[in-house]
VEXDREN-2710 file (C-alpha; in Angstrom, 1 decimal):
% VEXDREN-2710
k/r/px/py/pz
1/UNK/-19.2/-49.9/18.3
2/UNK/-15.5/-49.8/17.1
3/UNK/-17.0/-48.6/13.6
4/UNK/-18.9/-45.4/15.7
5/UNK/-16.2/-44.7/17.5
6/UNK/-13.9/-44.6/14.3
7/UNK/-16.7/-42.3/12.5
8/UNK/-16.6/-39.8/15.5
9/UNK/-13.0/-39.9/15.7
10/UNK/-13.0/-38.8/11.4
11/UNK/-15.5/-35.5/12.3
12/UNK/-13.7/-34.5/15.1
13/UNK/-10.5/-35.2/13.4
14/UNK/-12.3/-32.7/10.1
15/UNK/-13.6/-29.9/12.8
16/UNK/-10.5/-29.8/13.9
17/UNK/-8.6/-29.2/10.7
18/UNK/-11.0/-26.6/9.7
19/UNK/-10.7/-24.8/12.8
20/UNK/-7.1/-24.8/12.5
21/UNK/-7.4/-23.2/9.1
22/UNK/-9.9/-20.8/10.2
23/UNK/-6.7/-19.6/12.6
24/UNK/-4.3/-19.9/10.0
25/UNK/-6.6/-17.1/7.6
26/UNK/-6.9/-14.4/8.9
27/UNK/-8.7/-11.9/6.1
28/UNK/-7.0/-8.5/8.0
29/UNK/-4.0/-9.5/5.7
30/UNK/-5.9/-10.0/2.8
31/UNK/-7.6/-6.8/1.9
32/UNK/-5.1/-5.0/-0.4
33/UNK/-4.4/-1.2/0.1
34/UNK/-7.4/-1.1/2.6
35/UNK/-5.0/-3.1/5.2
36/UNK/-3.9/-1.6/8.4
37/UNK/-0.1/-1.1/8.8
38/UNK/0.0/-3.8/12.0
39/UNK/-1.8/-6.6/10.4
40/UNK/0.4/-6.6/7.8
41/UNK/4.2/-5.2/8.9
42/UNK/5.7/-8.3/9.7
43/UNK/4.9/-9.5/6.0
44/UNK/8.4/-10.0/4.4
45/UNK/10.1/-12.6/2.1
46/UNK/11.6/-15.3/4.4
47/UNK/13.9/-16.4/1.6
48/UNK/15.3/-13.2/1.6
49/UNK/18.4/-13.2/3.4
50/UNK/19.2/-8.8/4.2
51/UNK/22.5/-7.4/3.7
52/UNK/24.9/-7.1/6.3
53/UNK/26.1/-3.3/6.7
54/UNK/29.7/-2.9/6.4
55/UNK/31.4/-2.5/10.0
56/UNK/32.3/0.8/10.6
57/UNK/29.4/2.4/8.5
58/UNK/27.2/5.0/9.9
59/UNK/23.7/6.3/8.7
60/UNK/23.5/10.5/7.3
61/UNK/20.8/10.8/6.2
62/UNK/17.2/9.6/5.8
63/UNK/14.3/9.3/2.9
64/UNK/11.3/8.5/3.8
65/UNK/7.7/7.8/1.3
66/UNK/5.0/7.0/3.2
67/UNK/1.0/6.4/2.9
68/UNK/-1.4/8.4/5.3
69/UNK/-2.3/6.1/8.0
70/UNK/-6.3/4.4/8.1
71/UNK/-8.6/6.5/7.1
72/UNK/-12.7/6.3/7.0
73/UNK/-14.6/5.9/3.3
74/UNK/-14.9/8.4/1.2
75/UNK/-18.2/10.3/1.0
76/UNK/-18.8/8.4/-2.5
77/UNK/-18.1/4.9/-0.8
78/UNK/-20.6/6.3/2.1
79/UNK/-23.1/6.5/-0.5
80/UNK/-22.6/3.0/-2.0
81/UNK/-22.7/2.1/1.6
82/UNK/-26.1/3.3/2.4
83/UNK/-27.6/2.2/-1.6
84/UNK/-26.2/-1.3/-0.3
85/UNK/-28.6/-1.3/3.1
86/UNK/-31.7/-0.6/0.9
87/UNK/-31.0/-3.5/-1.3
88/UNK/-30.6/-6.0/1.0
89/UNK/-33.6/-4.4/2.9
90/UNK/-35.6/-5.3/-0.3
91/UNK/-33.8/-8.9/-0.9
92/UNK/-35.4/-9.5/2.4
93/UNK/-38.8/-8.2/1.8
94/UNK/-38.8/-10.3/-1.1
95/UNK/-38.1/-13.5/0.6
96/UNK/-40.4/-12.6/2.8
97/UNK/-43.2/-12.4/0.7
98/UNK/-42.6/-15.6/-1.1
99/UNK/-42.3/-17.2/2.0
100/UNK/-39.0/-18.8/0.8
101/UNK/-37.0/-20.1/3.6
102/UNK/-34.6/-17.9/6.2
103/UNK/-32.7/-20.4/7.3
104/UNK/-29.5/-19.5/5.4
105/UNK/-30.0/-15.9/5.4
106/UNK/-26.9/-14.7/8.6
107/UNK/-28.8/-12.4/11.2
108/UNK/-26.9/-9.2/11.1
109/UNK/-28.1/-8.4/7.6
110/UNK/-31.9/-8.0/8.9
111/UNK/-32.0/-3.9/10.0
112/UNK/-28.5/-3.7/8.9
113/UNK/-27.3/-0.3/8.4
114/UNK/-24.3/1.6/7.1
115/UNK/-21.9/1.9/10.7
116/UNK/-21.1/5.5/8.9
117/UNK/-25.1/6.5/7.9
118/UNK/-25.9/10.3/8.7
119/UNK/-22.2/10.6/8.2
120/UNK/-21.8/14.0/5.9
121/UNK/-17.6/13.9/5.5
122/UNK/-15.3/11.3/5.4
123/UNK/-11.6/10.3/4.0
124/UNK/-10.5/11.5/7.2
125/UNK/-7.5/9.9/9.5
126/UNK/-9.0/7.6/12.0
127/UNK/-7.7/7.1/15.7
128/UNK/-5.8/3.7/14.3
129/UNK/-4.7/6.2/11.7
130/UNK/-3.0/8.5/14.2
131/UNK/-1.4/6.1/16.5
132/UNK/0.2/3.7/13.1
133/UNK/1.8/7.1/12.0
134/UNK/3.0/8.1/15.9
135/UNK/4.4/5.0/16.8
136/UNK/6.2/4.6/13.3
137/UNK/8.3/7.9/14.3
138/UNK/8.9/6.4/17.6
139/UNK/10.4/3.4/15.8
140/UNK/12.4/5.4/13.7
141/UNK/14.2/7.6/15.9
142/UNK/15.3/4.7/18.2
143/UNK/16.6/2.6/14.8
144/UNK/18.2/5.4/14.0
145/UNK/19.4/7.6/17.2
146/UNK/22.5/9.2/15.8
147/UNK/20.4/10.6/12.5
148/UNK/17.7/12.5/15.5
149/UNK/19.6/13.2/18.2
150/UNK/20.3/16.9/16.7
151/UNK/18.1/19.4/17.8
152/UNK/15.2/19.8/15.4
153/UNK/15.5/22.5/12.9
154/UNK/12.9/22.2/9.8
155/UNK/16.2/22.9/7.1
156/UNK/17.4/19.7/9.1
157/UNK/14.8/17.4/9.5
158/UNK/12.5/18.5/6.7
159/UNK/8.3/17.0/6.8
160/UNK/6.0/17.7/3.6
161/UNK/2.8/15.9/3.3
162/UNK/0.2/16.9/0.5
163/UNK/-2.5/19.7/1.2
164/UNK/-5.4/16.5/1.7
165/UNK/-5.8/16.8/5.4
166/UNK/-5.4/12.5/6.0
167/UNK/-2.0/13.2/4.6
168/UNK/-1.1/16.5/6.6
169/UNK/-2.4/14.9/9.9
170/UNK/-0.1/12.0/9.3
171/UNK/2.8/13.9/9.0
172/UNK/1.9/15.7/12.5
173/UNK/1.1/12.3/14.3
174/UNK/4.5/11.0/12.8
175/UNK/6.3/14.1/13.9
176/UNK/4.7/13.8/17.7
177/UNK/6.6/10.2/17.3
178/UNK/9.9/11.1/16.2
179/UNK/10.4/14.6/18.6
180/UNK/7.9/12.8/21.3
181/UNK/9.8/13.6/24.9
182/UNK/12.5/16.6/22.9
183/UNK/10.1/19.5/23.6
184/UNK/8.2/21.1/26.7
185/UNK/4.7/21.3/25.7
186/UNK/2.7/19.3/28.2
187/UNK/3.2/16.3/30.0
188/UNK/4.5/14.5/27.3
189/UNK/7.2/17.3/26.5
190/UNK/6.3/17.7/22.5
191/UNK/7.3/20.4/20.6
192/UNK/6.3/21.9/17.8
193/UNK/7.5/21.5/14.4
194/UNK/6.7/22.4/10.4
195/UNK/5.2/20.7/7.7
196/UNK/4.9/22.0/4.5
197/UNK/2.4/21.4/1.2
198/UNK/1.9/22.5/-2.2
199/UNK/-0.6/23.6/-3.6
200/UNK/-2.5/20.6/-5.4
201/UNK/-2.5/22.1/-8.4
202/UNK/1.0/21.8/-9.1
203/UNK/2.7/19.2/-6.4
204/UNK/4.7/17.5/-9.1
205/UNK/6.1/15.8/-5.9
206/UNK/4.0/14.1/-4.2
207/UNK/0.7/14.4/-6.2
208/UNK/2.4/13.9/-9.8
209/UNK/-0.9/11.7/-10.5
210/UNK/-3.3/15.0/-10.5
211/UNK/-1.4/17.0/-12.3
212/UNK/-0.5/14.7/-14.9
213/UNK/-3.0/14.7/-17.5
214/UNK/-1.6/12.0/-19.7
215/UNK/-2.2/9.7/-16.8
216/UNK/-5.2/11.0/-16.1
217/UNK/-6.7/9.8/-19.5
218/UNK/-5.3/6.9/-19.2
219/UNK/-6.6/6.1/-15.8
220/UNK/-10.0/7.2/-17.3
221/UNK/-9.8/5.3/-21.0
222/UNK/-8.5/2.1/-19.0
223/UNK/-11.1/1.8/-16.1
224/UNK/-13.5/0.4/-18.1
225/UNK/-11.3/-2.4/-19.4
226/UNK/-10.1/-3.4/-16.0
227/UNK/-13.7/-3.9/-14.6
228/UNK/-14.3/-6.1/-17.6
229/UNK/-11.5/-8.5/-16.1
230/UNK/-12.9/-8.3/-12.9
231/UNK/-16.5/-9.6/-13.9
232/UNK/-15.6/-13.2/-14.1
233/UNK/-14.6/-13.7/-10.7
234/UNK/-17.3/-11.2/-9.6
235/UNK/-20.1/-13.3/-11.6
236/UNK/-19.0/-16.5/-9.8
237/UNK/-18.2/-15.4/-6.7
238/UNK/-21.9/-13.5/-6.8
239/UNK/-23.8/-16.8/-8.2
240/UNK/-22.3/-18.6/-5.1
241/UNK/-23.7/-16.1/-2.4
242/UNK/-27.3/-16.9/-4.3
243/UNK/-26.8/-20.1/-3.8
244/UNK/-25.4/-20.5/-0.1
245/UNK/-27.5/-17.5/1.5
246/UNK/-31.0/-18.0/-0.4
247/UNK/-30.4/-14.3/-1.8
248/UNK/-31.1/-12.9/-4.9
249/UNK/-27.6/-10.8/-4.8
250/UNK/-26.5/-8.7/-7.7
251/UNK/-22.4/-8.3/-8.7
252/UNK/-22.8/-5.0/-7.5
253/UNK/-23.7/-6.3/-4.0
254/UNK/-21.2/-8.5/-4.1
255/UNK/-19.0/-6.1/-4.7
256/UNK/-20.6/-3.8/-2.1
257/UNK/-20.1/-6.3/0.4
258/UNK/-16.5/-7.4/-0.8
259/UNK/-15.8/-3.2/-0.2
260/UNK/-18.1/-3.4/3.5
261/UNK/-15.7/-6.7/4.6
262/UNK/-12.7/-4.6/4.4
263/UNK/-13.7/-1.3/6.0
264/UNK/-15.5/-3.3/8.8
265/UNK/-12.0/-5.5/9.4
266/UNK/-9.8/-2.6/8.9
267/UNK/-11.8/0.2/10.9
268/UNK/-13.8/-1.4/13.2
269/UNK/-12.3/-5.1/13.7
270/UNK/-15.4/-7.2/12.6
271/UNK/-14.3/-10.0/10.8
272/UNK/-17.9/-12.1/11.1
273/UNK/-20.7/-9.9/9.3
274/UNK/-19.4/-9.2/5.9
275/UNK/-16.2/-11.0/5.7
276/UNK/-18.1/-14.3/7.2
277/UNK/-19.8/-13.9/3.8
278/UNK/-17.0/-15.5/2.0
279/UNK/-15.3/-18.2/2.1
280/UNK/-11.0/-17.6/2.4
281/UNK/-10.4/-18.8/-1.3
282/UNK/-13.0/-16.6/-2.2
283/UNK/-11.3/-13.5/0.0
284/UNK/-8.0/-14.6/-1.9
285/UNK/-9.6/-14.2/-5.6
286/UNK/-11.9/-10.9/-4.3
287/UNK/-8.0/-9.4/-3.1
288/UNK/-6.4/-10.2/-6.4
289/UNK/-9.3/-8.4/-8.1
290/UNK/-7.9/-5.5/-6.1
291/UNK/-4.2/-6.5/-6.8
292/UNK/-4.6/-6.8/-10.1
293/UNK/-6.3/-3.2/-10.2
294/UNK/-3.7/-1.6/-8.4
295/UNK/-1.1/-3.3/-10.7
296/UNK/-2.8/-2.2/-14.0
297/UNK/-3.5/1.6/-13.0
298/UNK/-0.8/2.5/-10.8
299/UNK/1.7/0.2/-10.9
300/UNK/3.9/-1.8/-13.6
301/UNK/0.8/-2.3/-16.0
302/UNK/1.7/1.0/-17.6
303/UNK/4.6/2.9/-17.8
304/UNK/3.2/6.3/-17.3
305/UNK/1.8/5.1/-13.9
306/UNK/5.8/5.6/-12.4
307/UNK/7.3/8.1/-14.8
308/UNK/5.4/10.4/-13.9
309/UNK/7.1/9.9/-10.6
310/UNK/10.8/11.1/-11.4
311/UNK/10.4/14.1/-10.0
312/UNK/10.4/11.9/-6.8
313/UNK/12.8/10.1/-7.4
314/UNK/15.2/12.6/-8.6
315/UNK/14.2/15.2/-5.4
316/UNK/15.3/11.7/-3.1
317/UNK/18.4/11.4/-5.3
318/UNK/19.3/15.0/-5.0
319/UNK/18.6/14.7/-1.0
320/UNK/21.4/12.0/-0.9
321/UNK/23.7/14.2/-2.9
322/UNK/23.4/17.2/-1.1
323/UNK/24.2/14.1/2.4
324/UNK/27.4/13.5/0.7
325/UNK/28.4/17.1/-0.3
326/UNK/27.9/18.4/3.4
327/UNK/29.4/15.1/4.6
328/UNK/33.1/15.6/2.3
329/UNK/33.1/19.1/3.5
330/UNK/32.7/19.0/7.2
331/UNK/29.8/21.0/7.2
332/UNK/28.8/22.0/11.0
333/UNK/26.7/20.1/12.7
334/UNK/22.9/22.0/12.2
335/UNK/24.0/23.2/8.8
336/UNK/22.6/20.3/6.2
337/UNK/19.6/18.3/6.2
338/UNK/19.9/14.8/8.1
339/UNK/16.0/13.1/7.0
340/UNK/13.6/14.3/4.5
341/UNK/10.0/12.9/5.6
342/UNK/7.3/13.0/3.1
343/UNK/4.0/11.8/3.4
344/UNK/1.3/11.2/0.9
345/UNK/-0.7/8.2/-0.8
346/UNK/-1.4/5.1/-2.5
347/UNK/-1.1/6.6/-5.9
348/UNK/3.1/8.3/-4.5
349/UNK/4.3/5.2/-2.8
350/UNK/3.5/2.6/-5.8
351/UNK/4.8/4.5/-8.6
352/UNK/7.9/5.5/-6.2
353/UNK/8.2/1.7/-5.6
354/UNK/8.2/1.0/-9.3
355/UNK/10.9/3.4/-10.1
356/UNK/13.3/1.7/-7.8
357/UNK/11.9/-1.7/-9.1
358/UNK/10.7/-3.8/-5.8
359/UNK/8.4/-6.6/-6.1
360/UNK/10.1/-7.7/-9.3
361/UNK/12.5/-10.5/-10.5
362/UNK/15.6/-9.3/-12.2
363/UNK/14.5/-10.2/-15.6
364/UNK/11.4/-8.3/-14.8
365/UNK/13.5/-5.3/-14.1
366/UNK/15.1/-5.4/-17.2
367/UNK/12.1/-5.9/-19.0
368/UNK/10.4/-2.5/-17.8
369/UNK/14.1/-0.8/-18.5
370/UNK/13.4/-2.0/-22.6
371/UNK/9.9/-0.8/-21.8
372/UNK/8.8/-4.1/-22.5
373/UNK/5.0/-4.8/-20.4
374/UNK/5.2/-7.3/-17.5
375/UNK/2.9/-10.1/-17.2
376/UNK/-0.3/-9.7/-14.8
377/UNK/0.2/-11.1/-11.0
378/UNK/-0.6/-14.4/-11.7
379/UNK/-4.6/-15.6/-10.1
380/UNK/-4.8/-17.5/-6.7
381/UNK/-3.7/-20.1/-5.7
382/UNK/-0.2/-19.3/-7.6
383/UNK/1.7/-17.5/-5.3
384/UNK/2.8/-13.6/-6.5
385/UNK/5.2/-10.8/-5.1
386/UNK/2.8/-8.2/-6.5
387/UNK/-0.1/-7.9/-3.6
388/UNK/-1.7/-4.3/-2.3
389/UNK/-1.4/-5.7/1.2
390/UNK/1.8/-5.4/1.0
391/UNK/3.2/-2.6/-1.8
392/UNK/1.0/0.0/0.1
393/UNK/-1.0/-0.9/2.8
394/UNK/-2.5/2.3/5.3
395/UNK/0.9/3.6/6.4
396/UNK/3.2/1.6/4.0
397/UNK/6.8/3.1/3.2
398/UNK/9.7/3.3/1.8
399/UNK/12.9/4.4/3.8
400/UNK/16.4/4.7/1.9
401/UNK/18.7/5.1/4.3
402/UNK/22.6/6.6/3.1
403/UNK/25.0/5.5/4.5
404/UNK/28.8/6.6/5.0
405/UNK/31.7/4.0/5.1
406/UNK/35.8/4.2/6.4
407/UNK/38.0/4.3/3.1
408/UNK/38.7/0.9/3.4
409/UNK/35.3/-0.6/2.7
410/UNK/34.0/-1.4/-1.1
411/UNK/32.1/1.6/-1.2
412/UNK/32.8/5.0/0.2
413/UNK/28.8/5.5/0.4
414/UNK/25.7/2.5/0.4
415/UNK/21.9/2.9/-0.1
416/UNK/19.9/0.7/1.7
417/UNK/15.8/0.1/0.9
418/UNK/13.4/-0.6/3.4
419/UNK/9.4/-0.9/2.6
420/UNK/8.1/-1.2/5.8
421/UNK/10.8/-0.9/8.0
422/UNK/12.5/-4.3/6.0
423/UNK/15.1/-4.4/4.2
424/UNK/13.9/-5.4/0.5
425/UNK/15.7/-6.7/-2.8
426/UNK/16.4/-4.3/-5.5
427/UNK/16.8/-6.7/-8.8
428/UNK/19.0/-3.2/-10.2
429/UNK/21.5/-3.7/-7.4
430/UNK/21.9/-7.5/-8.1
431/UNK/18.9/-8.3/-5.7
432/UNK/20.8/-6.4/-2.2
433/UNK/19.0/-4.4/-0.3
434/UNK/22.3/-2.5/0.2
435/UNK/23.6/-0.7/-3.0
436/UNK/26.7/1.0/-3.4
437/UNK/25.7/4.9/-4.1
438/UNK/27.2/4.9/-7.8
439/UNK/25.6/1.5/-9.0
440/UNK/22.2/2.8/-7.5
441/UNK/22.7/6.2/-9.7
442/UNK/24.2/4.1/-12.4
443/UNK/21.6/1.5/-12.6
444/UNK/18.1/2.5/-10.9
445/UNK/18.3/6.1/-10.7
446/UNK/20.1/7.4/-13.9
447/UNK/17.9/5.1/-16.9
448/UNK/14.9/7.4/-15.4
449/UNK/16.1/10.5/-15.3
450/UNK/15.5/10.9/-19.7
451/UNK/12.1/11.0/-18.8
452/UNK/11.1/14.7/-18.4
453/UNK/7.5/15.0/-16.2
454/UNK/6.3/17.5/-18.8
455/UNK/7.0/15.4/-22.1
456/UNK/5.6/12.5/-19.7
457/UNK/2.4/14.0/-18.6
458/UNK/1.8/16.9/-21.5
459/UNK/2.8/15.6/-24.2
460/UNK/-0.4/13.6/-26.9
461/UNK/-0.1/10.4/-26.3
462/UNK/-1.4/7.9/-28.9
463/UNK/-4.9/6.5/-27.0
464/UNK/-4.0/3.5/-25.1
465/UNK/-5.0/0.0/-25.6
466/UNK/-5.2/-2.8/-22.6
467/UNK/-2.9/-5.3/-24.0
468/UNK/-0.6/-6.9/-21.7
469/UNK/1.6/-9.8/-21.7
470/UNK/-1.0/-12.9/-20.6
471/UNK/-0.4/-15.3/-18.1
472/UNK/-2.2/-19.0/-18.4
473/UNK/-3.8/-17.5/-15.5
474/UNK/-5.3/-14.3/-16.6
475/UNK/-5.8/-15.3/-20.4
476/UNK/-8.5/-18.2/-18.8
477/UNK/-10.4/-15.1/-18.8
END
């Protein structure tokens, strides 16, 4: 008896457990760049201990990079989508037909469908979308009352967004925030405002990536390679599904389903059909497949990827400049430009990132300043800063915020980063979120600026080969 009670004391003890991790994981913060902004905000480094700013010290102006907000799939993902529904529909014929067993086969995928089937556009800006962008210019005006309490003029609180409509509606959402209750158009007293785009074809702003065709190549030459160090976790993760389901799944299924698990938790909060699918260490591998993607083709892998982005970085630095100028001459209030709001992608807000050197160790920072290449984000379960969840998640940002100081303090003028609306290290100002505004020209901004966009991006190029420094983890490829 005492032996049957110990046993059922162990399985309930094990249930438990596993329950309590199943709480612990939650896969909404696992899906790289396809996370939504509130599953993923809070995300910060604990260890990291933010500046204090200097008594006394009052924000004048505003930068802010940000992603569009959730959007649907692409019509091309749509397709993959609906060529994923008539594969399974024939895995399950097939075991069918050789009577095999169904017990291990989950019951949504019999007469599963594509949620967006019949659907002719996509890459739109969803509902979730719309309300991550409003509520972020809601939070910014009350952080930062005194830089919005003018009244709005587009020389002094300036929007641009690129001329893809996720990005454009974005910017309008976000606006609605920020000058929500300042207006008297309907009951909730908006107003209306500007945003302004260039034309695609030469928005060296905030779509350096298209008209960079350097990059371009290089994104094209180098796809190829990165899929190649996807397969391994793709093959094993795929040979495991065969095995636990009864399924004769291909990789491309698995990565199918890998792409279904994150629109369904991102865009329609189902965590149980295709993310049930795998297990969380296997979520954790399939994201830094993703990571390490986003890390090789837009991000410190290369180079290129960010230095094709001084034209950015130099508009933000000018921005500050200008701050200061109208600041040391008293300019009237309404006369100078108090927040510069830009809003764009994935492929703006990582290479922007990467100029000002987040998500790296100081000695990584000097590294990339000798143009020496980084290591890879080292392979679950060894923890990484580098993680798409986090460097540019639907709505992710970066705010640097000027600041002007009494005579008295260190600095006259500080710079302070946030990426997501928290402050964040910068290894170039001596890992401080707060920089004074001569050591960030001096030490982030200025080693950029030799880079010209059209040597950058015009410029032949020797054709690139994928050889970057190797971790133990990546070279057990």
């Amino acid at each position: 008896m005492a032996m049957r009670i110990a046993t059922f004391l162990v399985i309930l003890l094990s249930v438990f457990e596993h329950s309590a991790a199943g709480e612990l994981f939650n896969v909404r913060q696992h899906l790289s760049t396809v996370s939504r902004y509130g599953a993923v905000k809070e995300f910060a480094d604990s260890a990291f201990v933010p500046s204090k700013v200097p008594d006394g010290c009052s924000p004048i102006h505003l930068n802010l990079v940000a992603r569009h907000g959730t959007r649907s799939p692409t019509k091309k993902r749509m397709r993959e989508l609906d060529n994923l529904a008539t594969h399974l529909e024939s895995l399950l014929r097939d075991v069918k037909e050789q009577n095999l067993s169904l017990k291990k086969v989950p019951a949504w995928l019999w007469g599963w469908k594509s949620p967006w089937k019949g659907k002719v556009t996509g890459g739109e800006l969803t509902d979730v979308g719309e309300i991550e962008l409003y509520h972020l210019g809601i939070r910014i005006r009350e952080r930062f009352p005194d830089l919005f309490n003018e009244e709005y003029h587009p020389d002094v609180f300036t929007i641009k967004a690129t001329q893809v409509p996720r990005a454009s509606a974005s910017a309008v959402a976000f606006g609605m925030g920020l000058f929500s209750g300042r207006g008297s158009l309907g009951p909730g007293h908006q107003r209306a405002f500007a945003v302004t785009s260039e034309s695609r074809a030469s928005d060296i702003l905030l779509r350096f990536f298209d008209c960079c065709q350097n990059y371009k190549d290089f994104r094209k030459s180098q796809e190829p390679a990165v899929d190649e160090l996807k397969e391994p976790i793709f093959d094993e993760i795929t040979a495991t599904l065969r095995k636990r389901y009864g399924l004769n799944f291909t990789r491309q299924d698995a990565s199918s389903l890998w792409f279904l698990c994150k629109q369904e938790a991102s865009l329609l909060d189902i965590t149980d059909q295709a993310c049930g699918l795998f297990s969380p260490s296997e979520v954790a591998l399939l994201e830094w497949t993703d990571d390490l993607e986003l890390f090789i083709l837009k991000g410190y892998g290369k180079s290129l990827n960010y230095r094709m982005g001084v034209p950015l970085l130099k508009d933000v630095f000018e921005s500050m400049a200008q701050a200061i100028k109208a600041k040391e001459e008293n300019y009237a209030p309404g006369s100078y430009e108090k927040a510069r709001l830009r809003f764009a992608h994935a492929e703006t807000v990582v290479p922007f990132s990467c100029l000002l050197g987040l998500f790296l160790e100081q000695s990584e920072f000097k590294q990339i300043l000798r143009e020496e290449p980084l290591q890879y984000p080292p392979k679950p379960p060894q923890k990484r800063n580098w993680r798409g969840s986090t460097v540019a998640p639907f709505a992710g940002n970066n705010m640097l915020v000027l600041y002007s100081c009494p005579a008295n303090s260190s600095s006259k003028y500080f710079v302070q980063v946030l990426h997501n609306e928290h402050p964040i290290p910068m290894p170039g100002c001596d890992n401080s979120d707060l920089c004074p505004f001569e050591v960030f020209k001096e030490r982030i901004v200025t080693p950029h600026m030799k880079h010209e966009y059209s040597a950058v991006c015009n410029v032949k190029l020797e054709k690139p080969e994928l050889k970057p420094a190797m971790t133990t983890a990546s070279s057990s490829f």
